[in-house]
C-alpha positions in Angstrom: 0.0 0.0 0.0 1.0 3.4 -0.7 1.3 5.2 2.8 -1.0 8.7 2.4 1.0 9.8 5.3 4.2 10.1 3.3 3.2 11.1 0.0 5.5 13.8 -1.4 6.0 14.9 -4.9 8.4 13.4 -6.8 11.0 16.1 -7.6 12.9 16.9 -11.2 15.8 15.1 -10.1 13.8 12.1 -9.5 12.3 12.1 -13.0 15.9 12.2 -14.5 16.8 9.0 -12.3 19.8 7.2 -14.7 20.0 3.4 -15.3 20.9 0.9 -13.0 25.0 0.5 -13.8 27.1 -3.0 -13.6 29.0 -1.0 -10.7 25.9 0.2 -8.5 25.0 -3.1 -6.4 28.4 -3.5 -5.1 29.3 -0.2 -4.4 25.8 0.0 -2.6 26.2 -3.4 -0.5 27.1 -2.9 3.4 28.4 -6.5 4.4 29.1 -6.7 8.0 26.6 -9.2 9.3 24.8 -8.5 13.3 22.0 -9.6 14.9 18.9 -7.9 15.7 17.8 -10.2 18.4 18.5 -13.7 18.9 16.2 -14.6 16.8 17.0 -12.5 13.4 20.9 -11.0 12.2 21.2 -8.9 8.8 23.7 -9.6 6.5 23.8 -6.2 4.5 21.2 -4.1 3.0 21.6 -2.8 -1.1 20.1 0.8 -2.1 21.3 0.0 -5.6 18.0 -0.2 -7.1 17.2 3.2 -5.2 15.9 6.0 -8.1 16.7 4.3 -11.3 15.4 3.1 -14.5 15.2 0.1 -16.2 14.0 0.0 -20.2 12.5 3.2 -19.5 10.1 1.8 -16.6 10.8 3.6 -13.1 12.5 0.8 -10.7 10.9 1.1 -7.6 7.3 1.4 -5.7 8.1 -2.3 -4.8 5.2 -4.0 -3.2 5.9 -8.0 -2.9 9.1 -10.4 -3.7 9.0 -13.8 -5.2 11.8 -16.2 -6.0 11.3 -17.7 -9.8 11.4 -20.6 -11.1 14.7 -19.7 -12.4 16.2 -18.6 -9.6 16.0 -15.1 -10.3 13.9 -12.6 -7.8 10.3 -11.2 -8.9 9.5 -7.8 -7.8 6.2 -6.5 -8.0 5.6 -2.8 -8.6 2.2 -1.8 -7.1 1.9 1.0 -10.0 1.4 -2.3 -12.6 5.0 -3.8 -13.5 6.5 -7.1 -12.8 10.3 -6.8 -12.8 12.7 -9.9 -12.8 15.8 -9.3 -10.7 19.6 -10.8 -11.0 19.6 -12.9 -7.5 23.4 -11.9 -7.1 23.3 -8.2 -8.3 19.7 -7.4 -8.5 20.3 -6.0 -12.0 16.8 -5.6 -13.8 16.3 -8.5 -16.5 13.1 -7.8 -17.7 9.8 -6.1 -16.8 6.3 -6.5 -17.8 3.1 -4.4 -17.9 0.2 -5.8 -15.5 -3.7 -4.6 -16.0 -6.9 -6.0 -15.0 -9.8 -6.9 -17.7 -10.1 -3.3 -19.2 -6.7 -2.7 -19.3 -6.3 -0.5 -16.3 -3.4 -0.4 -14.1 -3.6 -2.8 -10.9 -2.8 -1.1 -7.3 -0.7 -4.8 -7.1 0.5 -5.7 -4.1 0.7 -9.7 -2.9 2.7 -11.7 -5.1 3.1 -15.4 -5.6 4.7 -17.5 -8.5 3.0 -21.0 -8.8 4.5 -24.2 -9.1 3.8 -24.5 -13.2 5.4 -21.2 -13.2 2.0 -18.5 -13.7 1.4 -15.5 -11.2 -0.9 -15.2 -8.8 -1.2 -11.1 -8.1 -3.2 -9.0 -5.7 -4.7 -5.6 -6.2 -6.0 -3.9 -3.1 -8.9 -2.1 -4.8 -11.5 -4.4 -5.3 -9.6 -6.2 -4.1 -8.7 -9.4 -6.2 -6.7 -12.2 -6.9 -5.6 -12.7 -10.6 -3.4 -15.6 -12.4 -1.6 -14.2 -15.2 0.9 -15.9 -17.3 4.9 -15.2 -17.5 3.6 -12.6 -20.2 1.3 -10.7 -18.2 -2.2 -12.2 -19.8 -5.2 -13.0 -17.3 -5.5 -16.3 -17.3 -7.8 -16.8 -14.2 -9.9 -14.7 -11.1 -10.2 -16.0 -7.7 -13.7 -15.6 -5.8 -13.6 -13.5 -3.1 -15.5 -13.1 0.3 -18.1 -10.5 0.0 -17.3 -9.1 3.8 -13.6 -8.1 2.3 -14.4 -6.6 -1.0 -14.4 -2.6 -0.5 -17.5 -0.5 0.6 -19.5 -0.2 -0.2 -19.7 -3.5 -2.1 -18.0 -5.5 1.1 -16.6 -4.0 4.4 -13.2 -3.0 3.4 -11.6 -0.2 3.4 -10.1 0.4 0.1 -6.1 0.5 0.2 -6.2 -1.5 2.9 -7.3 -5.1 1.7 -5.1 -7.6 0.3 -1.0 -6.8 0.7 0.6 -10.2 1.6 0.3 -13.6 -0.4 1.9 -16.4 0.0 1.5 -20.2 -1.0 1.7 -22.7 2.3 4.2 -25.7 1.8 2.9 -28.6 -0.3 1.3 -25.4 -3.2 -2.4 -26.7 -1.9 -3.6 -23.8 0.2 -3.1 -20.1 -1.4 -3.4 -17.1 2.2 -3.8 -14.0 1.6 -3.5 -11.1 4.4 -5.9 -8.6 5.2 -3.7 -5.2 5.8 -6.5 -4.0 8.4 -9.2 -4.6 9.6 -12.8 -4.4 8.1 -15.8 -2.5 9.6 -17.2 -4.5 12.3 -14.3 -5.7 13.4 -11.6 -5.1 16.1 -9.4 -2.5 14.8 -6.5 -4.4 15.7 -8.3 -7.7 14.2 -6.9 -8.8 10.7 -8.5 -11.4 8.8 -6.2 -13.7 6.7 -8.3 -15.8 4.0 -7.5 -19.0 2.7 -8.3 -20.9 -0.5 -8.0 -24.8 -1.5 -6.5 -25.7 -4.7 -9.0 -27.6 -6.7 -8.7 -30.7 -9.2 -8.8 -28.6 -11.8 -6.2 -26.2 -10.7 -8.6 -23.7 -10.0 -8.6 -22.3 -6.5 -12.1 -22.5 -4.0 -12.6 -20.7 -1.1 -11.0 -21.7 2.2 -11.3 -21.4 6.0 -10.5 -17.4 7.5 -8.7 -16.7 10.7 -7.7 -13.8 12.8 -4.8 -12.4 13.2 -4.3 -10.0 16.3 -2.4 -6.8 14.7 -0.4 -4.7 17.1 -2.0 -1.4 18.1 -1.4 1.3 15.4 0.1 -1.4 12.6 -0.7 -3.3 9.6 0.2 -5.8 7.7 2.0 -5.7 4.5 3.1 -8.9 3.5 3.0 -12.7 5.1 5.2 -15.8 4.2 5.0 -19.6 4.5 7.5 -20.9 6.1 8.7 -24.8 5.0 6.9 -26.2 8.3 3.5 -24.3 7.5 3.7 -21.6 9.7 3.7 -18.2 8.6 6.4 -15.2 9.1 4.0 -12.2 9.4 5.5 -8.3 8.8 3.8 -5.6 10.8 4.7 -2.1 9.8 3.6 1.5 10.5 4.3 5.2 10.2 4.0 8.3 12.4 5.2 11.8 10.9 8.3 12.9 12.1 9.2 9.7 13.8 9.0 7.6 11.0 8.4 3.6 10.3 7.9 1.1 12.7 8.8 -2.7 11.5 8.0 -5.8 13.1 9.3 -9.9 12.2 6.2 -12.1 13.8 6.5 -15.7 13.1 2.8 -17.0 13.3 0.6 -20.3 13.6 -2.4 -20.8 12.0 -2.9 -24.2 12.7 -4.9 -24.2 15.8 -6.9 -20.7 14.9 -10.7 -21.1 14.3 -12.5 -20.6 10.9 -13.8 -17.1 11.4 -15.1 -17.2 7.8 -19.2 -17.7 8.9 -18.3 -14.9 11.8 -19.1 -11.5 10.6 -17.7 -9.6 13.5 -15.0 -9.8 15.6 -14.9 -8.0 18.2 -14.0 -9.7 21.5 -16.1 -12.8 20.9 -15.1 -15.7 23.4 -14.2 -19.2 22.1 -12.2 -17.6 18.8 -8.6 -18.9 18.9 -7.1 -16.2 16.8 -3.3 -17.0 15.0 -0.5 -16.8 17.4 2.1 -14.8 16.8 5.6 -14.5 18.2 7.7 -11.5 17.6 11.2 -12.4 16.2 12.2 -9.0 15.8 11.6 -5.5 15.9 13.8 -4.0 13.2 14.6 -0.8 15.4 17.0 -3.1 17.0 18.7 -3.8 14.1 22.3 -2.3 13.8 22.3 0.3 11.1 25.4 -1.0 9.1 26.3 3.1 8.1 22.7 3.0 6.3 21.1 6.8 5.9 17.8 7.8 5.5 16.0 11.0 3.6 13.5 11.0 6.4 13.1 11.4 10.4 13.8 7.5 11.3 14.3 5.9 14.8 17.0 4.1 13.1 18.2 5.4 9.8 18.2 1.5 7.8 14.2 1.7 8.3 12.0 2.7 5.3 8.9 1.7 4.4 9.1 -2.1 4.3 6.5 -3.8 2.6 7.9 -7.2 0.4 9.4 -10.0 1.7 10.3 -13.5 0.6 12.1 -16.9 1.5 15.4 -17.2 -0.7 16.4 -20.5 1.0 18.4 -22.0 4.2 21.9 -21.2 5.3 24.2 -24.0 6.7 23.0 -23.3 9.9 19.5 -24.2 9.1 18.2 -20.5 9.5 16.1 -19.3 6.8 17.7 -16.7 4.1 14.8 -13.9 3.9 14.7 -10.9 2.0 12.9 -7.8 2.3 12.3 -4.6 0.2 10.9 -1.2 0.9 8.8 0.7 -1.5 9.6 4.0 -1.8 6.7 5.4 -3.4 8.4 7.1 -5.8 8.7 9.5 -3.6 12.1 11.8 -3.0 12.1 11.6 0.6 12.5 7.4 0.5 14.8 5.1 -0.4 14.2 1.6 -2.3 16.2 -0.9 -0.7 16.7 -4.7 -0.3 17.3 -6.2 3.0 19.2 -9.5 4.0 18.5 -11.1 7.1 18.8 -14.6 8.8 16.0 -16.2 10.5 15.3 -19.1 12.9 12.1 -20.1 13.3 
């Protein structure tokens, strides 16, 4: 989603951003790993990417991460573009145009690339669920709970539906996270809905759960992790101080099916997801990072993508995160490397 509170316009100098060079990503690499809590170290972070242009398409406004089939990183742009990234350099590859039926631009923001190699995108303004094929064509819409479609249609709020997606281990259940919560609800109740993978290939509707969202936070983006639990970003903004960024890992096991409840708000005998925070990203050192904007620690921006790369030797997982800058002057686009164990 594309903060309100930190709009800005996008200055001259922005406009004139230069391609990414073959030099940028490792002049632009900190490398000194450190942990953030016992739980979560960073590696380094890259601003590389950071106000440039790829084939004449602005790099940047990145939404969601995905690792490819190939091996290479997919990074959505929520303004409508799919870029495929180097996995060593992050170097742009290739990029293509996303729309919806009529051919307008998608506010796309949960990615996920399926086992025969298709995407499954977001948009937060309906919202919706669409497959579309290496070469951006529809191929396929998901059904969607009425409750979580966007007033005055559902209860949603628009701009704040749909931001994480991610495909739980075995590629049968699709989840996609709510950012906030619908009317009726708890504000610091987010719904996360599931759907079941059908014979056909098709995906049905699935059981929903709750997810208990910190006070004044959202939720931009949620991963499987191998076992089937879920690491769960929580992120927020105040003017002046800037972004707040939390690591949850979360179990959805044991949650009830809130799908046939239509409000939640205190109601006894709901096990909601539980959650464990792995980090708060305040804590994490700043590796000689800077930021355009007030920050509480000057590596935070406005973190909204993450994905799974792999495992290290240690058996911690290999997770990397992205900001999206909006396009905005006052933010930076960067990729952050970090070391998990769940």
């Amino acid at each position: 989603m594309r903060l309100r509170t930190v709009l800005a316009t996008v200055t001259a100098a922005l406009a004139a951003a230069t391609c990414l060079t073959a030099a940028g990503p490792a002049a632009a690499n900190s490398r000194i790993g450190k942990a953030c809590s016992p739980s979560v170290s960073i590696d380094r972070f890259s601003d590389a990417l950071d106000k440039t242009t790829y084939q004449g398409s602005f790099v940047g406004n990145f939404s969601a991460l995905a690792v490819d089939r190939d091996g290479s990183i997919a990074a959505l742009e929520d303004r409508s573009s799919l870029f495929g990234l180097d996995p060593a350099t992050l170097a742009p590859k290739s990029v293509v145009p996303l729309a919806d039926e009529k051919g307008a631009a998608l506010d796309s923001e949960g990615l996920v690339i399926d086992r025969d190699g298709t995407r499954l995108i977001t948009s937060e303004t309906e919202p919706s669920i669409r497959r579309y094929s290496v070469d951006g064509k529809i191929l396929d819409r998901l059904p969607v709970p009425s409750a979580l479609l966007v007033a005055p249609a559902g209860r949603a709020t628009s701009n704040q539906t749909f931001e994480g997606l991610t495909l739980l281990p075995g590629g049968r259940t699709l989840l996609a996270s709510m950012e906030n919560a619908i009317s009726g609800d708890a504000t610091n109740t987010v719904r996360f809905q599931t759907w079941q993978r059908t014979k056909g290939g098709h995906f049905r509707l699935g059981a929903q759960y709750a997810y208990p969202v910190d006070s004044g936070l959202g939720v931009p983006e949620v991963q499987a992790t191998p076992d089937g639990r879920l690491l769960v970003l929580e992120r927020g903004f105040t003017s002046g101080v800037g972004n707040t960024v939390r690591l949850y890992l979360a179990d959805p096991r044991h949650a009830t099916d809130t799908s046939g409840i239509e409000n939640l708000t205190g109601r006894p005998g709901v096990r909601m997801i539980k959650k464990t925070l792995l980090t708060d990203m305040v804590t994490c050192p700043s590796l000689g990072a800077t930021a355009k904007q007030a920050q509480p620690n000057p590596l935070l921006d406005n973190i909204e993508g993450m994905t799974i790369t792999g495992r290290d030797a240690r058996g911690r997982l290999k997770v990397l995160l992205v900001s999206d800058d909006n396009q905005n002057a006052a933010q930076t686009t960067r990729f952050y490397y970090l070391r998990v164990r769940v």
